[in-house]
C-alpha positions as CSV (number, residue, x, y, z in Angstrom):
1,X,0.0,0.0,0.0
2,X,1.3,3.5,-0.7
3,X,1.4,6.1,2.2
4,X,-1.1,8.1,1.2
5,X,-3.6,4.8,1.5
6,X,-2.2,4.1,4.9
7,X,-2.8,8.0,5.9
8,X,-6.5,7.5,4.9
9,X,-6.7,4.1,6.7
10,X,-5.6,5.4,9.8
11,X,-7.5,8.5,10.0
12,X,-10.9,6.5,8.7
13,X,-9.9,4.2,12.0
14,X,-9.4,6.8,13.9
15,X,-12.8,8.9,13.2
16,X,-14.9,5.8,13.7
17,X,-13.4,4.3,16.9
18,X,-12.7,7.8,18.6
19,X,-9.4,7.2,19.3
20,X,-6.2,8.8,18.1
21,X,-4.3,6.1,19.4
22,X,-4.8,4.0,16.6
23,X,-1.6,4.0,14.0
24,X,-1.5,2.0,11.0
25,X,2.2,1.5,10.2
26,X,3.8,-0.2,6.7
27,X,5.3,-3.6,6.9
28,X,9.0,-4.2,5.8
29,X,8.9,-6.2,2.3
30,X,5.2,-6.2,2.2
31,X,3.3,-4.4,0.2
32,X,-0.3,-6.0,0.6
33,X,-0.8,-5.4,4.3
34,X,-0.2,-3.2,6.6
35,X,0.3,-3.4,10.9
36,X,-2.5,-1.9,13.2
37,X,-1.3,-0.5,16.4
38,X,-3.1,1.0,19.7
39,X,-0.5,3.0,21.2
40,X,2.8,1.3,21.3
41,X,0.8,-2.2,21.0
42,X,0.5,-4.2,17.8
43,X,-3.5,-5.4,17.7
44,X,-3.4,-6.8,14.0
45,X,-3.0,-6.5,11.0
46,X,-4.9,-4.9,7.6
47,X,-4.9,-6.7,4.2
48,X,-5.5,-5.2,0.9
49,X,-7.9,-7.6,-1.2
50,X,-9.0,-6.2,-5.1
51,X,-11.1,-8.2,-7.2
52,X,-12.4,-6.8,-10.1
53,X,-10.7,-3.4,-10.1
54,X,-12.5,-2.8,-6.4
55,X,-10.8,-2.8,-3.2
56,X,-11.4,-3.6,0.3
57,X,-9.3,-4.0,3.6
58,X,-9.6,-7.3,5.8
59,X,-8.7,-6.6,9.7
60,X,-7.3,-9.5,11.6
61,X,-7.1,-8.4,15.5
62,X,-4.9,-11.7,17.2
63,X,-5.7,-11.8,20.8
64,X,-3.7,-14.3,22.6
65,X,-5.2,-16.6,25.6
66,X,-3.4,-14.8,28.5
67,X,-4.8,-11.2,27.6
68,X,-7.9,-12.8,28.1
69,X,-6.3,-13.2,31.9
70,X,-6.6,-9.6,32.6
71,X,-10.2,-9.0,32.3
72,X,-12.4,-9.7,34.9
């Protein structure tokens, strides 16, 4: 993705959730995805998909087992 698409993905992000935390940040040596970050913590990751000349982003938020730990 080019910088100007990762601008616009983190400010979209950041409208909708309310937060200005949120940071969307290029991977090294990929160009089809792009890191999601809250604060100085990785959440996930964004994938460019385009079918047909259209595209769309894919959000895949890993939460491990032991984060799980801290809520109550």
């Amino acid at each position: 993705m080019k910088h100007e698409e990762i601008i616009k993905l983190q400010k979209y992000l950041q409208q909708k959730f309310g937060n200005r935390t949120i940071d969307v940040r290029p991977r090294p040596k990929q160009d089809d995805s792009v890191e999601l970050y809250l604060g100085d913590e990785f959440i996930g990751l964004i994938y460019l998909d385009e079918d047909e000349g259209e595209r769309s982003y894919m959000v895949q938020i890993s939460i491990l087992d032991i984060d799980l730990d801290e809520v109550s």
